[in-house]
Each structure stands twice: as structure tokens, then as C-alpha cells.
C-alpha positions as CSV (number, residue, x, y, z in Angstrom):
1,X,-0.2,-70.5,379.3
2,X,-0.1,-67.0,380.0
3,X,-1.9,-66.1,376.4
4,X,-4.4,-69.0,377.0
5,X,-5.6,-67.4,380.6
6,X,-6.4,-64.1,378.8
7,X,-8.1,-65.6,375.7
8,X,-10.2,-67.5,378.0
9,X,-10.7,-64.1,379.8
10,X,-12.1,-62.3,376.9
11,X,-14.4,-64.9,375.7
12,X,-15.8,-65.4,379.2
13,X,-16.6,-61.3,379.0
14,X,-18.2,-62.1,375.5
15,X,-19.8,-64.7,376.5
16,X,-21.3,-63.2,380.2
17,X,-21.5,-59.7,379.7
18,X,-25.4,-59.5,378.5
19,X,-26.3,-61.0,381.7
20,X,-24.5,-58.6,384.0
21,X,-26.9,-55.8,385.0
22,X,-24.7,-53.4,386.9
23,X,-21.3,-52.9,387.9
24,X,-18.1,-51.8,386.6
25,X,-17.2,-53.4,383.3
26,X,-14.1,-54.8,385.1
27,X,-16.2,-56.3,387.9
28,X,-18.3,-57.5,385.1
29,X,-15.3,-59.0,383.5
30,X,-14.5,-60.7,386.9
31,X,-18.1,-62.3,387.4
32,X,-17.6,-64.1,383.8
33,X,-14.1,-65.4,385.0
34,X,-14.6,-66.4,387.9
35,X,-18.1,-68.3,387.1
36,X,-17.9,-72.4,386.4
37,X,-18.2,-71.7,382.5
38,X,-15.8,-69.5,382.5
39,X,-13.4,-71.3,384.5
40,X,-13.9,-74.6,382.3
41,X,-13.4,-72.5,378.9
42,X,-9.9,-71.3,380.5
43,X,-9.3,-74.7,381.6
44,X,-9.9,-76.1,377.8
45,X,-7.7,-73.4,376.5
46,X,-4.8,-74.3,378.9
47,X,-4.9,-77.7,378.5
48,X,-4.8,-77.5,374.3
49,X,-1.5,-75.5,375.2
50,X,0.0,-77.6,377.5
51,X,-0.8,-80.9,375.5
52,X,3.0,-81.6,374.5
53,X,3.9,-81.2,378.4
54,X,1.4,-84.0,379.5
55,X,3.0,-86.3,377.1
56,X,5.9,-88.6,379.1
57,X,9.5,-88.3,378.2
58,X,9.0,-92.0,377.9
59,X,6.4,-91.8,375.8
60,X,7.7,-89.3,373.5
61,X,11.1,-91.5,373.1
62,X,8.3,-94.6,372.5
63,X,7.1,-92.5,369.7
64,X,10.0,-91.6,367.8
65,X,11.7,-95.2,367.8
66,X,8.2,-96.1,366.3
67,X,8.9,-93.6,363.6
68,X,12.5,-94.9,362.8
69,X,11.2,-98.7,363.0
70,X,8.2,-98.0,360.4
71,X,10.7,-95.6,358.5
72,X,13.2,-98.5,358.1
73,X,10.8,-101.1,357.4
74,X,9.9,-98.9,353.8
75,X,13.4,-97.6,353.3
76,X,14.7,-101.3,352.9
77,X,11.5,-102.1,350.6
78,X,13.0,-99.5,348.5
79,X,16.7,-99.6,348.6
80,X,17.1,-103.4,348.8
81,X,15.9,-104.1,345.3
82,X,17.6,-103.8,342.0
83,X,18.9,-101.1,341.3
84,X,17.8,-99.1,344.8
85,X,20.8,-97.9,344.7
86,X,22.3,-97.9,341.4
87,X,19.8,-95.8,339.6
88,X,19.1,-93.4,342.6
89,X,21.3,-90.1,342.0
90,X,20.8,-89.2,345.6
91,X,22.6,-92.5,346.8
92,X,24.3,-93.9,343.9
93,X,27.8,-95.6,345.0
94,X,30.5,-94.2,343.1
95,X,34.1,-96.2,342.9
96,X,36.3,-94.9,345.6
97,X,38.4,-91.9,345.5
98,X,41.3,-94.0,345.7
99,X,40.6,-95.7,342.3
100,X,40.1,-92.6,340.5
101,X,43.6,-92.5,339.4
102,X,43.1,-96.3,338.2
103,X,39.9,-95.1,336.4
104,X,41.6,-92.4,335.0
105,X,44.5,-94.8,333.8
106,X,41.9,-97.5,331.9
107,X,39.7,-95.1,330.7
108,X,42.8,-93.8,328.4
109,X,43.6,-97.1,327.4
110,X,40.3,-97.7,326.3
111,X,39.6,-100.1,329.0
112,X,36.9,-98.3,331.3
113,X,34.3,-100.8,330.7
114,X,36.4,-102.4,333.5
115,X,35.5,-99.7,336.5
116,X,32.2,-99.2,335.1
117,X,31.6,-102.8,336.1
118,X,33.3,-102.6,339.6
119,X,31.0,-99.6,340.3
120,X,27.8,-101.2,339.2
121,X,28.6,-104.1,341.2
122,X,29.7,-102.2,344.3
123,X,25.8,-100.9,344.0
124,X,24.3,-104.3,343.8
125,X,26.2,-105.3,346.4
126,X,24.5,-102.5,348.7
127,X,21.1,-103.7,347.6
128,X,21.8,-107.1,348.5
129,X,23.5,-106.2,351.9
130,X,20.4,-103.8,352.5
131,X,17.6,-106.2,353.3
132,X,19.8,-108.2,355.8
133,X,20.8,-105.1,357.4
134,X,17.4,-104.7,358.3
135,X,17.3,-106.5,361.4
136,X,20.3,-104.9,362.7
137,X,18.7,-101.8,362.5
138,X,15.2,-102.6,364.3
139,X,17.2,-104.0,366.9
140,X,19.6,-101.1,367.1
141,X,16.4,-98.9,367.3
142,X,14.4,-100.8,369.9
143,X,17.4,-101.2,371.8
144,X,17.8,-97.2,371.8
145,X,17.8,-95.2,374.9
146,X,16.7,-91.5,374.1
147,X,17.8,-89.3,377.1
148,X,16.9,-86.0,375.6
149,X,13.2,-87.3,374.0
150,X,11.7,-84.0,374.4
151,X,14.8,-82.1,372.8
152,X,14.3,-84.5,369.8
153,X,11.2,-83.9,369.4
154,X,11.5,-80.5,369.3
155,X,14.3,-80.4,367.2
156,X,15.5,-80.8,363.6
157,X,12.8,-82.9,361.4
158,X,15.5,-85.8,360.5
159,X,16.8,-85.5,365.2
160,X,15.7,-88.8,365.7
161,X,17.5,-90.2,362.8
162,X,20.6,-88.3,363.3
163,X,20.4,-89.6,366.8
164,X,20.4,-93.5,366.0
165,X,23.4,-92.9,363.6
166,X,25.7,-91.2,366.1
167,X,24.3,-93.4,369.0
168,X,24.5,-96.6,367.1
169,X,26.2,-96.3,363.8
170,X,29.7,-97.5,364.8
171,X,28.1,-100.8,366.5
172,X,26.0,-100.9,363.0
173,X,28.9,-100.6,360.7
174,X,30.7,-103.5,362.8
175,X,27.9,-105.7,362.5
176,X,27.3,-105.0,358.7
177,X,30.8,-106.2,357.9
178,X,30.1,-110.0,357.1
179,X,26.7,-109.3,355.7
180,X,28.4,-106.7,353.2
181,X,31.2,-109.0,352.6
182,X,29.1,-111.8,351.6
183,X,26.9,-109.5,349.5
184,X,30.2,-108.2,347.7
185,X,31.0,-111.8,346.9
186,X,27.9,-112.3,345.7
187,X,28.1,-109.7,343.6
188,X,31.2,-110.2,341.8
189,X,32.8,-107.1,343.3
190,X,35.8,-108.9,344.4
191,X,36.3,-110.3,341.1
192,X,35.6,-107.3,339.2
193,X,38.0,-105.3,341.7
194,X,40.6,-108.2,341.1
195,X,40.2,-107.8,337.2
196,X,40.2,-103.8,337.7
197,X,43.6,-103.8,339.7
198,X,45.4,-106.7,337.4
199,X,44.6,-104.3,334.5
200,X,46.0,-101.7,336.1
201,X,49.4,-102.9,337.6
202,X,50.1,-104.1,334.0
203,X,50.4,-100.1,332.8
204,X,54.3,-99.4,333.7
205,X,55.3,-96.4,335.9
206,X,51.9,-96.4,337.6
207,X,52.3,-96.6,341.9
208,X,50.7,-99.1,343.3
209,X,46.8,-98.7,344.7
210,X,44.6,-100.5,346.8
211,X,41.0,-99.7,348.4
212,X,39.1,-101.4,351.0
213,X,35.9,-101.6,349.3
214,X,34.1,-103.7,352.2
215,X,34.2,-100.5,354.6
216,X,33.6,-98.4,351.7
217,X,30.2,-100.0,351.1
218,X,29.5,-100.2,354.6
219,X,29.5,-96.7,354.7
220,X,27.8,-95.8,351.4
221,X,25.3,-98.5,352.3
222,X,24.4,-96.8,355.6
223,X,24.3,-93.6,354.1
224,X,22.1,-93.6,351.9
225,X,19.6,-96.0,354.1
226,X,20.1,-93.2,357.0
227,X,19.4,-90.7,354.2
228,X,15.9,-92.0,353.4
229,X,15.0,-93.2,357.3
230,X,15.9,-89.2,357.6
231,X,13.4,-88.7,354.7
232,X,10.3,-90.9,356.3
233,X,10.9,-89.6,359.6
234,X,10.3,-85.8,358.1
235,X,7.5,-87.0,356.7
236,X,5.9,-88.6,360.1
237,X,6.3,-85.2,361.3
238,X,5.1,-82.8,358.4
239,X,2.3,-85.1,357.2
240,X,-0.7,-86.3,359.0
241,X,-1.5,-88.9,357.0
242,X,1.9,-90.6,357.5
243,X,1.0,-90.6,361.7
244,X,-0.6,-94.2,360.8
245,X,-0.9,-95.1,364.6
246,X,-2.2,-93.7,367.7
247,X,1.3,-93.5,369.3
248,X,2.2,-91.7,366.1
249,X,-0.6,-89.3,366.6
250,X,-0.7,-88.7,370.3
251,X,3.5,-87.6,370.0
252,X,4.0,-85.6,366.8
253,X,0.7,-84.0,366.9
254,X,2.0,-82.5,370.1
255,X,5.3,-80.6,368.7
């Protein structure tokens, strides 16, 4: 504000100083100041820099579950297709470093065609799981209460995001359980991890191994959707053209 009051100062002296016939140039420099243009050029200069401030706190928190909803919406268009996740190398599920021992024990027996299943069934399963997820997220985000809006807004590009998983991600993961355990079935994970395991316990002198693959694609799952909703929400605030509603506009044009 401070900076704002003496720009508005010097181009009121540009602006008035041919009209002033006598006088100090400071009393000069007063005269343009304190005149109405003058006073309405400061004005316009102080409210561009305090723009962010006239925005609520409930606004602001309005603006950034708006950019996690529409994020969400195109993250699941993406991820919840064939191979959304299988062929992405940023969010590609591998098997679980419990089975890499059991990979490890196949692949010398010339048997790894048997993981390499598991794992591309493991990813289907995430895109299946992913679309029906979908609700539970909006719901999680409208149901979001931002105490610290402004602090958000203000802070990292992916705050908002990282702030709906450590708000919400543990209520999340519990209600993803059936959806991902249907989606495993559906993909033949079970039976694949079955066939994996039988394999396995039929190579002598190797201990015994199990994994809980459901809560392991629970959390891969939500990883990599949080990943891209991280992604979209950078772009909302780096990108103009992403700000596709006035809500949009009105809060991050303001950080």
C-alpha cells in the first residue's frame, strides 16, 4: 500500500505540475495530491494492491474446492480408461515389494509371465476402481472445510490438493475399499495373485509370502489420482486460460 500511495504521488505531480503557477515544488506536489484527480488515481492504485484482501476467506476456500472438483472431473477422464494407469510411467502400479522375492523366484524358473500378469491386472484394476472413486472424491471436496483459505492460496501450487489428501484421505481410502475390491475381482487380480502364490509355494526352501494387494491398490490408486488433481490444480493457478469460471478468475487472479 505504502508503494501504491507514492506512485500515485508522483503521477499526480506529472500529471498537475504544468498548471501550478507558483509555489514551492513541494507545495506544488501537495496541490496535485490532495486535488480529486489525484486522490482517485491513488485510490485506483490502492485498490489494484489490495485486490487479494477484498476477497472473503470464504470465498477464496469457494474457489479452491472449485479447482479440485473441476481438476478431478478431468483426472478421472484420464486415469479411468485403459491403460490410465498401466502405460503412464509417472503412476504405473508396480507388484508389491513384498512379491519381489516371488518375482525374483519365477522369473529364474522361467515362469515370470506369471507376475507380469498380476502387475498388469493390479493396473486395470485401478482404472476400473478410478471412475467410481469419483464421487467419493467430489463429495470429500464439497464437504471440505478450509480454515487456513488464504494460507492456501498463498502457498505451494499443488496446497489445496495436499490439503484434501491429509484432511480426507484416510476417510477416502476406507470408502475405496469395496469399490477396489470389486474392481480387483473384476480384473482377475485375485486369480492371477492366487496362480502367482500357488506357483511359488511349489519352489522348496522358499518362506512363505503374502501381500494385501486391496490396500496396496488403494493407495497406488489414490496416488497417482492426487498426483494429477495436484497437476490441474498448478495449472488453474499458472494458466489463465485454465481459470474457466468467474469464481476461478476472481480468486487466483488475486494471488
Amino acid at each position: 500500500m505504502r508503494l501504491s500511495v507514492v506512485t500515485g504521488f508522483v503521477v499526480c505531480v506529472l500529471v498537475f505540475s504544468y498548471e501550478a503557477q507558483a509555489g514551492s515544488w513541494w507545495d506544488k506536489a501537495k496541490a496535485a495530491l490532495n486535488s480529486n484527480m489525484g486522490k482517485s488515481i491513488t485510490q485506483s492504485l490502492e485498490d489494484g494492491a489490495n485486490a487479494n484482501n477484498k476477497l472473503s476467506s470464504n470465498k477464496i476456500a469457494q474457489g479452491l474446492r472449485e479447482a479440485l472438483e473441476i481438476g478431478t472431473k478431468k483426472v478421472v477422464g484420464q486415469l479411468g480408461v485403459q491403460n490410465g494407469f498401466n502405460l503412464d510411467p509417472k503412476i504405473h502400479i508396480p507388484l508389491p515389494k513384498t512379491l519381489a522375492r516371488v518375482d525374483s523366484a519365477l522369473s529364474a524358473i522361467g515362469m515370470n509371465g506369471l507376475t507380469d500378469d498380476l502387475e498388469l491386472r493390479i493396473n486395470r484394476a485401478a482404472e476400473i476402481a478410478t471412475p467410481k472413486a469419483k464421487a467419493l472424491f467430489i463429495t470429500a471436496i464439497k464437504q471440505m472445510t478450509i480454515k487456513d483459505a488464504r494460507q492456501i492460496l498463498s502457498g505451494p501450487q499443488d496446497a489445496a490438493t495436499q490439503y484434501l489428501r491429509r484432511t480426507m484421505g484416510a476417510g477416502l481410502e476406507k470408502e475405496m475399499q469395496p469399490l477396489v475390491q470389486q474392481a480387483l475381482a473384476s480384473a482377475g487380480a485375485f486369480k492371477a495373485y492366487d496362480s502367482v502364490i500357488g506357483r511359488y509355494d511349489q519352489i522348496p526352501f522358499m518362506p512363505d509370502i503374502k501381500a494385501d494387494i486391496n490396500n496396496y491398490v488403494i493407495e497406488k490408486a489414490m496416488d497417482g489420482i492426487f498426483y494429477y488433481v495436484g497437476q490441474e490444480e498448478t495449472a488453474i493457478r499458472t494458466n489463465p486460460a485454465k481459470r474457466t469460471t468467474e469464481l476461478l478468475k476472481a480468486v487466483f487472479s488475486s494471488q
